[in-house]
N, C-alpha and C positions, 0 to 999 in steps of 0.2 A: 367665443361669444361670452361677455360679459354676462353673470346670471341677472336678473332684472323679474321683480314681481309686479304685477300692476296692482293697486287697489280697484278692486271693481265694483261699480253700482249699476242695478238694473236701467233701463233706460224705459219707461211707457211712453208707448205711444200716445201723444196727447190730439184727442180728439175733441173739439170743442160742439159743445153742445148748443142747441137754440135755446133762446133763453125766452120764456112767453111774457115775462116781464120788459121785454126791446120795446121802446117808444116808438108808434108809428113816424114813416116818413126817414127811418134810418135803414142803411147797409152797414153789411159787414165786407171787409177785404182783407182773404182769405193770402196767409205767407206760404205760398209751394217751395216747401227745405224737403232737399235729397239730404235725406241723417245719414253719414258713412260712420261708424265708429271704428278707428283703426288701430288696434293696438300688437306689438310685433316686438320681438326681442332684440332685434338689430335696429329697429326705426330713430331716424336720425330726420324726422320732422318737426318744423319749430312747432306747428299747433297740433299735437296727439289726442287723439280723439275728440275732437273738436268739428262739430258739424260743421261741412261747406255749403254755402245760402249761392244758389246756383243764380240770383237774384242781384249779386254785388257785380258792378260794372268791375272789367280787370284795370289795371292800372298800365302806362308804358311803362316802356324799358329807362323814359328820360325823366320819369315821373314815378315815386316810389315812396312809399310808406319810410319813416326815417327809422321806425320801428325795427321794420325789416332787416336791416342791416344792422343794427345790436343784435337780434336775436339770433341771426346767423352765426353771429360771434358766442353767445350766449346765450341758449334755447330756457335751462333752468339754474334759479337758485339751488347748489349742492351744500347740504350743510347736514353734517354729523351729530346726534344725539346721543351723547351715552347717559346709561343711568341705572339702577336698577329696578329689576320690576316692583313693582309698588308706588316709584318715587312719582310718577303722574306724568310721564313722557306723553301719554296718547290725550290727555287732556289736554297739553299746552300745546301738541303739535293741532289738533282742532282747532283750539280756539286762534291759533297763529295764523294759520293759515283756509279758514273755514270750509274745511272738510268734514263732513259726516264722522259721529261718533263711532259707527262700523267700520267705517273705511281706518281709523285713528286709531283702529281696536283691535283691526288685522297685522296688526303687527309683531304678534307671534313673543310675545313678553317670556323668555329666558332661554327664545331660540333664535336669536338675532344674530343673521350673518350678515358684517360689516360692509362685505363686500356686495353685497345685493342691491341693489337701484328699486325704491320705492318711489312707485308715484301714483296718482291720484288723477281720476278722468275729472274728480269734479273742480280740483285744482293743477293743472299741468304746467305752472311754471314753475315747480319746486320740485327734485327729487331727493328723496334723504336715505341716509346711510345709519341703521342702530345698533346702536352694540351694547351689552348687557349689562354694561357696569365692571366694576371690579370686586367680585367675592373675596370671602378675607383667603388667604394662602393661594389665588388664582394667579397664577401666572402667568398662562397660557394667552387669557382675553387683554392683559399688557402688551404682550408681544404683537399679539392681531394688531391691537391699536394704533402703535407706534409703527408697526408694517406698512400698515393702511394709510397713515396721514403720509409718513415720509411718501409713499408712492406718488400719491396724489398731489404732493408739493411740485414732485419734478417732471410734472404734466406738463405737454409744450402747448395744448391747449387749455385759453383760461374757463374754457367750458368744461373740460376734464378735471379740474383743480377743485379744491376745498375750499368754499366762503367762507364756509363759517362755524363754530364749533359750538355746540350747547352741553357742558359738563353738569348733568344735574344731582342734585343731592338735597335729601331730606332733612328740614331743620329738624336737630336732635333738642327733645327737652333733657338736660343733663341730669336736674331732681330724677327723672323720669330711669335714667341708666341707658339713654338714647347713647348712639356714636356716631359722629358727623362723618368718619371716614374709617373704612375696615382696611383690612392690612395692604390689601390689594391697591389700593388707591392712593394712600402713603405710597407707596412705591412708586406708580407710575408718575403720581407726581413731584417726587423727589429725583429721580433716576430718568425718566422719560417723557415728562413734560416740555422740556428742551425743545421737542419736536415741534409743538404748537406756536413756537418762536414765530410770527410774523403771517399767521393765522386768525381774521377774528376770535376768540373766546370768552366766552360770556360762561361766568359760572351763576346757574341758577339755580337760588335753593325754594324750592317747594313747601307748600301748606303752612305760609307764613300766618294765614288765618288761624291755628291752631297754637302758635306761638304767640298772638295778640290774645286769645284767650287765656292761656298762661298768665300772661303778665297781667289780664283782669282779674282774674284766682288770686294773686299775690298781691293785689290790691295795689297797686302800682296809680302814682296818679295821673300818670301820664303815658298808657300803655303802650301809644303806638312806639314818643320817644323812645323808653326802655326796650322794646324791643329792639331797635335801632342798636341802641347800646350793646344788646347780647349778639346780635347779629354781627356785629365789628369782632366781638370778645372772641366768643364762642366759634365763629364759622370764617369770615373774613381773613383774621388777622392766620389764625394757624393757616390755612390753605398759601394765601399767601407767602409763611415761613416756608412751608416743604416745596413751593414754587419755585422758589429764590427770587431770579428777575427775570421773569415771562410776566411779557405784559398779559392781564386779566382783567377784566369786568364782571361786576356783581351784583345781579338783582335778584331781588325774592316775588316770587308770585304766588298766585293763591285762586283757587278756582272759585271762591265766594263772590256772587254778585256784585258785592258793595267794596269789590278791591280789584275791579276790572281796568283801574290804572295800571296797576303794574306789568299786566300785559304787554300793555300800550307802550310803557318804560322800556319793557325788554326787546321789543319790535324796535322803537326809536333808534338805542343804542345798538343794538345789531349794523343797523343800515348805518350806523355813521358810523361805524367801525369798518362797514366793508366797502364803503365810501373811498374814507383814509387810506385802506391797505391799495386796495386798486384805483385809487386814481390814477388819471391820463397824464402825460407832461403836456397835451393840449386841450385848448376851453371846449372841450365837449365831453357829454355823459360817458363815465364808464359803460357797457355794457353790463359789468356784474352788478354796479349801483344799480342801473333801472330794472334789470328784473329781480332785483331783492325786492323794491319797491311792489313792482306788480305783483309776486306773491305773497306778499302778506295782505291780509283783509281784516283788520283791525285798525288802521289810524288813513283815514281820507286824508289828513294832511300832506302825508305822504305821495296819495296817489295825486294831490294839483301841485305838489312841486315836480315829480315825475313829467307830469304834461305839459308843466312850464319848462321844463329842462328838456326836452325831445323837443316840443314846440318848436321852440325859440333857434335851435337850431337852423333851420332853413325855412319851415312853410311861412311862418307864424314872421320873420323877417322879410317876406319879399310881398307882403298886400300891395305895398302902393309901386316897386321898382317893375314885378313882373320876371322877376328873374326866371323862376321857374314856374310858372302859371304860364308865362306865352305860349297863345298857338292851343292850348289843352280848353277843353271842354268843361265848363264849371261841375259838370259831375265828377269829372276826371278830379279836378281840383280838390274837388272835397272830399270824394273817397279815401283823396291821401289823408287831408285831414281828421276826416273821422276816425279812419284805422289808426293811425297815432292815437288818439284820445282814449279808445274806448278799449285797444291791447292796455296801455299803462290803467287803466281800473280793472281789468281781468276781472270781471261779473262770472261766475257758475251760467252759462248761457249758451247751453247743449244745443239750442234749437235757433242759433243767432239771431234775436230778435231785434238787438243793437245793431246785427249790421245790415238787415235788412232792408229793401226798397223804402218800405211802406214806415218804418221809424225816419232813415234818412230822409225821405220826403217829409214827416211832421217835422222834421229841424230845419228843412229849407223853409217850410211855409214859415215857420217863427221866424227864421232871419229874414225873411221878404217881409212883415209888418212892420218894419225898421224906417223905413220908409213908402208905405203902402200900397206896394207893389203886389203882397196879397194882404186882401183884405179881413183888419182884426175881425174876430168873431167876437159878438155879443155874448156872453154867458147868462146863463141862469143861474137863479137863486138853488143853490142845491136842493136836490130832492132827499128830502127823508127817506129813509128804511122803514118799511111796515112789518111790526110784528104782529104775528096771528097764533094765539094760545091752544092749543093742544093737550092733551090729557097726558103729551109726553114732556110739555115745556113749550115755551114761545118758538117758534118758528120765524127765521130772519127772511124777509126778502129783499135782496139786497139790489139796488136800481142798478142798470150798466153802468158800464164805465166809459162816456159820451168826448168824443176825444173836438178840439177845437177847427180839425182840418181835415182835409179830405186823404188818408193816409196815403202817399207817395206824388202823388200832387204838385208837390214843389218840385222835384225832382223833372216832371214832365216841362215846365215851365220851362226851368231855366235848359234842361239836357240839352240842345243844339248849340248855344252861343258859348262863344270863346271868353274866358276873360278880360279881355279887354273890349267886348262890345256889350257886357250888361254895364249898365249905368248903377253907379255910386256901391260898387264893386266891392271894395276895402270896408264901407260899410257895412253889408252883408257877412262879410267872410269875418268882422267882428264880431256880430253879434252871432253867427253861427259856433266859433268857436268858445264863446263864454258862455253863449245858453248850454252848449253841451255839456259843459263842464260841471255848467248849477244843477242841468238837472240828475248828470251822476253821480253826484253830489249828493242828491236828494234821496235818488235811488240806491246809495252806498247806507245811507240812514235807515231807508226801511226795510230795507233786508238786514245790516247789521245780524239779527240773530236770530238767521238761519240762512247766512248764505249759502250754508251746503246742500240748500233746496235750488234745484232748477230755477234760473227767471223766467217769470211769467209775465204774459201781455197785460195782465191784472196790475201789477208792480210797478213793470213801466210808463202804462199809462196814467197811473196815479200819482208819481213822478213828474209826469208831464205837465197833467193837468195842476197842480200844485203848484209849478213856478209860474204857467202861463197863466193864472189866476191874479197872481201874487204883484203888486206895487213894487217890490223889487224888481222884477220883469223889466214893467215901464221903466223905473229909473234907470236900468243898466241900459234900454234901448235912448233913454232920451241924452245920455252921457256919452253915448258913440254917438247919436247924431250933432251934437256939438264941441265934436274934438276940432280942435285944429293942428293937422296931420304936416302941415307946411312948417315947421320951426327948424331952425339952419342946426346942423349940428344932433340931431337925436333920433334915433325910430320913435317917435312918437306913438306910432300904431302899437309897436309892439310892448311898450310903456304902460298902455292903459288898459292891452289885453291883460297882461300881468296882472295890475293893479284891480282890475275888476272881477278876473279871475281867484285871485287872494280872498276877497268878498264871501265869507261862506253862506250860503242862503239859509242851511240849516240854522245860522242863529239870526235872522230875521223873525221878529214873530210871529206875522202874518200865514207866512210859511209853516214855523213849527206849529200853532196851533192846526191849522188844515192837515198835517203828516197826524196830530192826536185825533183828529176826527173822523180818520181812514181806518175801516173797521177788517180786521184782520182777514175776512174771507174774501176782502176784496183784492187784497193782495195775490192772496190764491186763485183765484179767477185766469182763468188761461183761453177764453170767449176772442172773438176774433178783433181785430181792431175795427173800432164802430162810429161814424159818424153819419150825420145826414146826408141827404142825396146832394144839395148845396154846398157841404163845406161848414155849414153850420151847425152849431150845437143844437142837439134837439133838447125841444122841454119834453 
């Protein structure tokens, strides 16, 4: 048995409270999830510890998430860290892959066995392997390394194998008497580097922030350039020499607010390296590509080329032919499609909100408005928050969170008919798949920072409500209702899902201003899904 540590976080039970601020004339509809948390030393399941919503219709055997069949091949991103302790490993592995600063912190900093399998319940499609750097005259943690990769090279599966490598190292201030590399490290890179031959590796130097301060102290007139410059001089260019010719990449990052690009730079570059190394010799997604993508939670770009690259594979190709939609049940239909979309965004979402009844019904009733098959809800002018001053501070009360449709609803509509007897069919299953996308989109935005927190029905419905508000909405519905799907020679359909997919909503303004108006406890809000007894929004 492979030794394997989990990171673990507790899990509360969340129990949602009445709230005496609910507008008359509304219900709530309560999600019954059996939580199993399964965590096991030999477990060879693609989703670990990951709640099952006893609520998700199954799928056939001739009808199948495209998902499913990558991760089979490829459950996790495996990717190596060495560093030493200090250099800010647990910072960049959080903010990488948005796990809890505890979980990022269990990492047992100068007692790191290479070979142990880290992972993370609140992120499971990444497990990582740390090793402690190179002390100066160590020898011994050389050997482990170069043991360890080599192994893992000559895995005969590419889910056994090594994606990808993070060599990190602390920018040295020279004035300072800093050293960019101890003896140890010279070595491995001179002598045993070799190994990482045909391996992503990305060498990342740390606390670039503290080297832009530098170059402000030295009155520099152009700090970030100059820095740039030492960074070639100083760190770059020697690693590079004791390398020889292993291919390497190099970025610097920085846990400073105001340099949360470079994150974003090192995620980028990762995935297109591990893109390159494993690509297919046929036009379809690597498996290692798509769940590098899913685990990282840092660049939504990432996650709608993901969903256009699985997509487009099969569902997202056959709206209008029927290829594989004949004969299947539009829920059937769509559960395949939903489970593609919302595996490639990998949300922290213990208690499947996303994939339950009552969300997929609010995405069929959105795509049934397309053509007025359910009928739009009128909105209200939003309701203010009343604050009420207290001798300890104002007191927020904050209004529910009033959803457009009657949660699962759609769902019940269409559940009987086959695909080919609901009318204007490709319509719907358009607008289903690009609202999804906007509003994970949306939702990728307001968690940003703090996806290591559980999602909450607060979250998503705010999400929800947000796009289904928003003028973009209309336009993206009134642009599918005037495609013309008939042109000799193209998928059409699959053309404009693309294209309106690309669309990010987060930079519409109407949108961003509503995402600045959502006040943060409303996020946190975990109250049941709430609409009126109609369907319509209550005032």
């Amino acid at each position: 048995m492979r030794p394997r540590r989990i990171l673990t976080q507790h899990l509360q039970d969340v129990v949602p409270a009445q709230d005496s601020s609910t507008p008359p004339n509304t219900y709530s509809v309560r999600s019954k999830l059996d939580v199993t948390v399964g965590l096991s030393p030999d477990s060879t399941s693609v989703d670990v510890a990951a709640a099952q919503d006893n609520s998700t219709p199954p799928t056939t055997d001739s009808l199948r998430p495209t998902t499913e069949a990558l991760l089979s091949q490829c459950p996790r991103f495996r990717i190596l860290v060495i560093g030493q302790s200090g250099v800010g490993k647990s910072t960049l592995i959080q903010r990488a892959f948005g796990i809890g600063k505890a979980s990022a912190e269990n990492l047992s900093p100068g007692n790191a066995n290479i070979k142990e399998e880290l992972i993370s319940p609140q992120n499971d499609r990444f497990v990582l392997h740390d090793s402690s750097g190179f002390e100066p005259a160590d020898h011994t943690n050389c050997d482990a390394v170069q043991s360890f990769v080599a192994d893992r090279k000559n895995r005969e599966h590419v889910k056994d194998q090594l994606h990808a490598v993070w060599l990190c190292f602390r920018i040295p201030i020279k004035s300072h008497g800093d050293r960019l590399l101890e003896e140890g490290a010279e070595t491995f890179l001179k002598k045993d580097s070799s190994v990482l031959q045909n391996i992503p590796t990305m060498v990342v130097f740390t606390k670039y922030d503290k080297l832009l301060t530098y170059m402000a102290m030295e009155r520099e007139v152009n700090p970030e350039a100059a820095a740039e410059q030492y960074l070639r001089k100083h760190c770059i260019d020697p690693i590079a020499e004791f390398a020889g010719g292993i291919d390497l990449s190099y970025v610097a990052v920085s846990s400073n607010p105001g340099l949360e690009q470079r994150y974003k730079q090192l995620i980028e570059l990762t995935h297109q390296k591990v893109t390159e190394t494993f690509r297919l010799p046929t036009d379809t997604p690597s498996p290692v590509s798509v769940v590098t993508l899913m685990a990282q939670r840092i660049l939504p770009d990432l996650k709608i080329m993901g969903s256009i690259d699985v997509g487009k594979q099969r569902c997202w190709k056959t709206l209008t032919s029927n290829a594989d939609f004949e004969n299947h049940t539009i829920t059937e239909c769509l559960t395949v499609i939903h489970t593609d979309v919302i595996r490639v965004w990998n949300f922290n979402d213990p208690f499947q909100y996303l994939s339950s009844d009552e969300f997929r019904g609010l995405m069929a009733s959105l795509a049934g408005t397309i053509d007025g098959s359910t009928p739009a809800s009128p909105r209200p002018a939003h309701v203010d928050t009343t604050s009420i001053t207290y001798k300890t501070g104002p007191l927020v009360l904050l209004a529910p969170l009033i959803l457009p449709f009657e949660a699962g609803l759609g769902l019940e509509q269409w559940a009987h008919q086959t695909y080919q007897q609901l009318p204007n069919v490709h319509l719907k299953f358009m607008a289903y798949i690009v609202d999804l996308v906007h509003i994970l989109e949306i939702l990728f935005t307001l968690t940003a920072n703090s996806n290591e927190k559980k999602l909450t029905r607060g979250a998503v419905s705010s999400a929800f409500n947000a796009y289904y508000d928003s003028e973009m909405r209309r336009n993206v519905h009134r642009q599918i209702n005037s495609l013309d799907y008939r042109i000799q020679g193209r998928d059409t359909i699959l053309d404009k899902i693309i294209s309106l997919v690309k669309t990010s909503p987060t930079k519409d303004s109407d949108i961003s201003r509503a995402l600045r108006n959502i006040p943060s406890e409303s996020l946190a809000k975990d109250d049941d899904w709430l609409t009126n007894a109609n369907g319509q929004t209550a005032c």
